[in-house]
N, C-alpha and C positions, 0 to 999 in steps of 0.2 A: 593528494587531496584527502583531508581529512573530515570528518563530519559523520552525521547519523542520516538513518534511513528510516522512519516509522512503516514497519510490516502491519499487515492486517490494521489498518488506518482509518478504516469507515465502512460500514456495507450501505451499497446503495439497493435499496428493491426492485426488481426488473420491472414490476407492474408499474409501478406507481413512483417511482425513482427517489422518494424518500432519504433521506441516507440518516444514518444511525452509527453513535461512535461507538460500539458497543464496548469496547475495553478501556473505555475515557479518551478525553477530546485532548488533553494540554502533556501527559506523561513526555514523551518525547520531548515536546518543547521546553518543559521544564529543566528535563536531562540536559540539553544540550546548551541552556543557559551556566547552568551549574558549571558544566563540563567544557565551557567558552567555545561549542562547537557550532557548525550552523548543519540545521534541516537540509538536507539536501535531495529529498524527497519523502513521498508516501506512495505506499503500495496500498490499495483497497484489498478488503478482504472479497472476493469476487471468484467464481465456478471454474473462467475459464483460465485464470489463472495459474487457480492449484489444480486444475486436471492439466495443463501446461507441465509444471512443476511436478507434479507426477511422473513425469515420461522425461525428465531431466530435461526438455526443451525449453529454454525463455518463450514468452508468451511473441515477442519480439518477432522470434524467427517462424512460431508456429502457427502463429498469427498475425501477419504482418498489417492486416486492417482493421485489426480489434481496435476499439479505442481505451482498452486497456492497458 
């Protein structure tokens, strides 16, 4: 399986759930036109993530009911 993955892909606001592309919305997709690959997902830029990633744990295993 070949493809891309957009890291830090949106933050959404815990209050107010807003989301914000802060490092631009299309990068990624552009790339992966260019590069004839397909999206094969987004990671949001989000707390429990990288305190996950912190601790070398995927969010997966650390939190198995996040909806992250």
């Amino acid at each position: 399986v070949l493809g891309l993955v957009q890291n830090m892909s949106v933050f959404q606001c815990p209050k107010c759930k807003h989301k914000t592309h802060i490092f631009g919305a299309d990068g990624a997709r552009r790339l992966a036109r260019t590069l004839d690959l397909d999206i094969l997902g987004d990671i949001p830029l989000h707390l429990n993530i990288r305190e996950a990633s912190d601790t070398g744990q995927p969010i997966v295993f650390s939190q198995p009911e996040s909806d992250e």
